[in-house]
LUMVEX-684495 format. One record per residue (C-alpha): residue in one letter; residue number from 1; x, y, z. Coordinates in steps of 0.05 Angstrom, whole numbers, plus 5000, padded with zeros to 4 digits. Example, Ala and Ser with C-alpha at 12.3 -4.5 7.8 and 13.67 -1.06 7.14 Angstrom:
# LUMVEX-684495
PT aa   i    u    v    w
PT  a   1 5246 4910 5156
PT  s   2 5273 4979 5143
This chain:
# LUMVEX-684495
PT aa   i    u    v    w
PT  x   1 4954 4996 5143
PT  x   2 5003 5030 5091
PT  x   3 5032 5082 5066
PT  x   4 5031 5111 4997
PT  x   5 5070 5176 4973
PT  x   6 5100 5212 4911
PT  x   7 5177 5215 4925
PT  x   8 5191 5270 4893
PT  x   9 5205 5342 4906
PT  x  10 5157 5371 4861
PT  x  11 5097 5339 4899
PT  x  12 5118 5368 4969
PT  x  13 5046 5407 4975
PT  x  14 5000 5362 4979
PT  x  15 4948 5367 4936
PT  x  16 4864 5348 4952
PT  x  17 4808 5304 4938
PT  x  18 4733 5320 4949
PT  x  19 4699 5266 4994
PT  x  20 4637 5294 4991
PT  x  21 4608 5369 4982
PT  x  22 4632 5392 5054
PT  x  23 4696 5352 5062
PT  x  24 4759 5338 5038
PT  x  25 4821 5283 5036
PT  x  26 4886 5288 5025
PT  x  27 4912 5259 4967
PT  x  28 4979 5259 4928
PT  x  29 4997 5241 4857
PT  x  30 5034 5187 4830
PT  x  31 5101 5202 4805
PT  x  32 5105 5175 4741
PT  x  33 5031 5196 4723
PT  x  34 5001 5252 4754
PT  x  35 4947 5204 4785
PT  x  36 4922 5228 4855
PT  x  37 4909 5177 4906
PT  x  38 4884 5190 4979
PT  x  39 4942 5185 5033
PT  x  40 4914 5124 5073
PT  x  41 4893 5066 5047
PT  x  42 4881 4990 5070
PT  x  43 4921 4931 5085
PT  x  44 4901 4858 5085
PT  x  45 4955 4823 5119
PT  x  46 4933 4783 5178
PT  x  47 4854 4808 5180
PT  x  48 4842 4777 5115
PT  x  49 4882 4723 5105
PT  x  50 4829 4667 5138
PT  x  51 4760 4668 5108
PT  x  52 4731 4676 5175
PT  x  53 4663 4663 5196
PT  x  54 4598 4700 5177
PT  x  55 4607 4751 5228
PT  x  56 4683 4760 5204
PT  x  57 4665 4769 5137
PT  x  58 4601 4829 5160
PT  x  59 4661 4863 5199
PT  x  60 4709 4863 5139
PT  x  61 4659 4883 5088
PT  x  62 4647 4948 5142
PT  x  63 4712 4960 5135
PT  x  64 4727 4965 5063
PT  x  65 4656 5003 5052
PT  x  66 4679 5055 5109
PT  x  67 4746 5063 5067
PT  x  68 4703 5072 5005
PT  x  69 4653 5122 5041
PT  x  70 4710 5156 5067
PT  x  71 4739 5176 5005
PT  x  72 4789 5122 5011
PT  x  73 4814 5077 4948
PT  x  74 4877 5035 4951
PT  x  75 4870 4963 4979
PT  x  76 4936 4931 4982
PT  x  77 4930 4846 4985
PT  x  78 4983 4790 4960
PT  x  79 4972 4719 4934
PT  x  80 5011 4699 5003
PT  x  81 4975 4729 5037
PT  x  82 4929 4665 5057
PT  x  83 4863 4668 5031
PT  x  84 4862 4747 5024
PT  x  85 4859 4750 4958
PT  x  86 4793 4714 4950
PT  x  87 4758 4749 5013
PT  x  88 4766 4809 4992
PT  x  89 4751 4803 4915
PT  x  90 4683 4758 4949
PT  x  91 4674 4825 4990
PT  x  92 4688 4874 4931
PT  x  93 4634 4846 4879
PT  x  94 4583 4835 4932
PT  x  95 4584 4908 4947
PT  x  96 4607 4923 4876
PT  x  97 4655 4972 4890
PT  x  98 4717 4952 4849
PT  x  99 4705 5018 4803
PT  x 100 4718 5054 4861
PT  x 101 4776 5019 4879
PT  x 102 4856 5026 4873
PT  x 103 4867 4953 4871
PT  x 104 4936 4926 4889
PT  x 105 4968 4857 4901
PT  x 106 5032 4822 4898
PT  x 107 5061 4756 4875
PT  x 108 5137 4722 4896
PT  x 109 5194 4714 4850
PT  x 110 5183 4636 4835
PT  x 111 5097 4659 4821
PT  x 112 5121 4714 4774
PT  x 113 5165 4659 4733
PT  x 114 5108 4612 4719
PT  x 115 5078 4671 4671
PT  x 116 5004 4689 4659
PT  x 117 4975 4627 4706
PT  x 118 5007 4659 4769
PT  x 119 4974 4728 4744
PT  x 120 4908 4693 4725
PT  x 121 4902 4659 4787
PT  x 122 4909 4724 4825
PT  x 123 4858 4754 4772
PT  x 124 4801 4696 4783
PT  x 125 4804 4704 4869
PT  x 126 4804 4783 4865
PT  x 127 4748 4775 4813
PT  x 128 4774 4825 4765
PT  x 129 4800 4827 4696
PT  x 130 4855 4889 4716
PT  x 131 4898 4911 4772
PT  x 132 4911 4977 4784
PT  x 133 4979 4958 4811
PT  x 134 5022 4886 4818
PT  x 135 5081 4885 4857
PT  x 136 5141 4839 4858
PT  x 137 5132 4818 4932
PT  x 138 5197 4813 4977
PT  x 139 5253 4829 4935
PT  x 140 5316 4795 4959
PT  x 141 5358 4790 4894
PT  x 142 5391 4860 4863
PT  x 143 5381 4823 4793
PT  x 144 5308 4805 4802
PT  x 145 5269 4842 4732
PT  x 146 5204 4863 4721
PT  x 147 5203 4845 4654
PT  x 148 5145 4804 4661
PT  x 149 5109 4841 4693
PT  x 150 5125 4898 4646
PT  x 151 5100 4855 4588
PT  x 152 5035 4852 4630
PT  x 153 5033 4923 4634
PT  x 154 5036 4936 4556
PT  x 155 4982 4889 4556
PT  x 156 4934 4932 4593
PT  x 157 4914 4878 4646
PT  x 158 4959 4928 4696
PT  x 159 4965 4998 4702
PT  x 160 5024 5007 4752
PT  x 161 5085 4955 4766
PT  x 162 5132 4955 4837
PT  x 163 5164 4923 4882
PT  x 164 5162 4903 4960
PT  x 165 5193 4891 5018
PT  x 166 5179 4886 5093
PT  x 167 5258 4874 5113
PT  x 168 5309 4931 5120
PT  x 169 5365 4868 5103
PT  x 170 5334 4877 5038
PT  x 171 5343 4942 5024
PT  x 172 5409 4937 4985
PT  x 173 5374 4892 4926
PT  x 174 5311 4938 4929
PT  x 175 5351 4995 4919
PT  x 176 5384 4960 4858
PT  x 177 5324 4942 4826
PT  x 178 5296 5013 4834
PT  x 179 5358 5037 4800
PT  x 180 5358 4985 4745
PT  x 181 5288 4976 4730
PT  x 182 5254 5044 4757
PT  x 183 5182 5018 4776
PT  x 184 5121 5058 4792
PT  x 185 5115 5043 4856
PT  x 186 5164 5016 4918
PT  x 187 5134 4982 4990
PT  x 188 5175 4988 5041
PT  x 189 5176 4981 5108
PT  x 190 5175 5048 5157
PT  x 191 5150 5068 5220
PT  x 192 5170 5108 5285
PT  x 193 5210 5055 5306
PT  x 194 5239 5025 5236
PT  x 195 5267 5099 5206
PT  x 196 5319 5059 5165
PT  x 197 5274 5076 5094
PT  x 198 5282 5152 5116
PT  x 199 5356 5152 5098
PT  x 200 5360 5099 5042
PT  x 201 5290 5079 5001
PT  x 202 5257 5136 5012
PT  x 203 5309 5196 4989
PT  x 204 5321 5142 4926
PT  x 205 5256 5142 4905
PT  x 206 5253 5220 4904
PT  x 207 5313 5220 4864
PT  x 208 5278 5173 4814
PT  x 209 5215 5187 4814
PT  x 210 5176 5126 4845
PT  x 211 5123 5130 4887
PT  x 212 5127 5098 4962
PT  x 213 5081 5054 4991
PT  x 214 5101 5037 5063
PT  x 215 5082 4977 5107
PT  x 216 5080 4962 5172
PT  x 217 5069 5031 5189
PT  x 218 5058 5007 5267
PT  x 219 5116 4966 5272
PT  x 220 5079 4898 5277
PT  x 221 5045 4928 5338
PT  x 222 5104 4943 5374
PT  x 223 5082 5020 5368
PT  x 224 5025 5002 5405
PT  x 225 5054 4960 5453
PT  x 226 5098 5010 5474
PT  x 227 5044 5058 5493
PT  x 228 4994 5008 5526
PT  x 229 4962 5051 5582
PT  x 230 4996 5119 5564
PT  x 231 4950 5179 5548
PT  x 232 4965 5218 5490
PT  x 233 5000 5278 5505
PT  x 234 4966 5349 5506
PT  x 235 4999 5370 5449
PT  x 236 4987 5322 5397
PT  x 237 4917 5363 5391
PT  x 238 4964 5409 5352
PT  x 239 4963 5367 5295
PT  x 240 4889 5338 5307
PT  x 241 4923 5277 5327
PT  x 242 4858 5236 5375
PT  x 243 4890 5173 5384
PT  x 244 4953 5134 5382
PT  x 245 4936 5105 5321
PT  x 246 4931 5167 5292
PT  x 247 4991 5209 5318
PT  x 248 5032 5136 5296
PT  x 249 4999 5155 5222
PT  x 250 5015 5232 5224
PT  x 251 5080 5223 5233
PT  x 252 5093 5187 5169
PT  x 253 5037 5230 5126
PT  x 254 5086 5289 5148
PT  x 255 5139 5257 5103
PT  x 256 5109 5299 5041
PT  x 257 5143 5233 5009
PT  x 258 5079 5185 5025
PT  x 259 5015 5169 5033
PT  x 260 4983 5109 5090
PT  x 261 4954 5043 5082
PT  x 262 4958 5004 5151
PT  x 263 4952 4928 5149
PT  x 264 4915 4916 5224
């Protein structure tokens, strides 16, 4: 799952989304547009990366149509991601729900230098003809540009552009290309363990006006791990908090910073 947020001080109350006539999400808007998108959102490391058998493929489809039916929209993949990208654009047009969808995927450094065949590959296996975001994925260099991908922007074949990571070594060039380039979006990794981003991507994104996806919101499991057999305590009722998973979740959404997308 991950976690997507406006960093920036004017979005600190949250604002809402109907789901339906008697309930409501929460959603936040994107900085550099006004955009609202619901707090969590879906992932597609790991789950999707194999296309799985028949039975894989009924369990994945329930879960992107319970996102959808939830009021959920952002579905975060990458084109290394195994065979992610083509699962879940197979899984998308059979239930044709990519109008209802904040669609989001990534592509490496060396993929982003071949120029429109990388993107067009990634276009064909999500079977779409727009992405609502693409992402520079794993940002190691402070000179890397988005220059292509900006061109693809003007085009119209994306709406957003950013820029990952999953490494707090990288932090240092991801903060230089946020200054230099200032993208709509940052992914960066954050959880209860891994509170590095609260001190460093995080507060420069506020200052600049980029909204924050985070990753590995559960610390590759180790959140869970550390729990394994504990009861949740009495008083995470306080914040309607029902299982780990969910207190784990809370505690980032109360960053008014983000919003959640976790990948497993």
């Amino acid at each position: 799952m991950r976690l997507i947020g406006s960093a920036t001080v004017t979005f600190l109350v949250p604002t809402t989304a109907a789901r339906s006539q008697s309930t409501q999400i929460l959603t936040r808007p994107i900085p550099h547009t006004g955009e609202a998108l619901p707090v969590v959102g879906l992932g597609t490391a790991v789950n999707f990366e194999a296309a799985g058998d028949p039975a894989t493929q009924v369990q994945l489809a329930a879960v992107l149509e319970a996102l959808v039916g939830g009021g959920g929209k952002l579905v975060d993949t990458a084109s290394s991601y195994g065979a992610a990208e083509d699962v879940l654009g197979s899984l998308i047009t059979q239930a044709s729900l990519r109008p209802r969808l904040f669609l989001a995927t990534k592509l490496e450094a060396h993929e982003i230098a071949e120029g429109q065949p990388a993107l067009q590959r990634s276009l064909q296996r999500l079977k779409t003809d727009r992405l609502d975001l693409l992402m520079l994925h794993n940002v190691r260099r402070p000179d890397e540009s988005l220059a292509t991908l900006r061109s693809w922007q003007a085009a119209g074949t994306v709406r957003y552009v950013g820029i990952s990571t999953s490494s707090t070594r990288a932090f240092e060039a991801v903060e230089a290309v946020m200054q230099r380039e200032k993208p709509d979006f940052v992914e960066v990794n954050y959880s209860l363990d891994d509170r590095e981003a609260e001190a460093r991507v995080i507060p420069t994104a506020a200052d600049l006006g980029i909204g924050v996806i985070i990753d590995l919101p559960f610390g590759r499991g180790r959140l869970f791990r550390a729990v394994r057999g504990r009861q949740l305590p009495d008083w995470a009722a306080d914040f309607d908090a029902r299982s780990w998973a969910q207190f784990f979740l809370k505690y980032l959404i109360g960053n008014p910073a983000l919003r959640v997308k976790p990948d497993r």
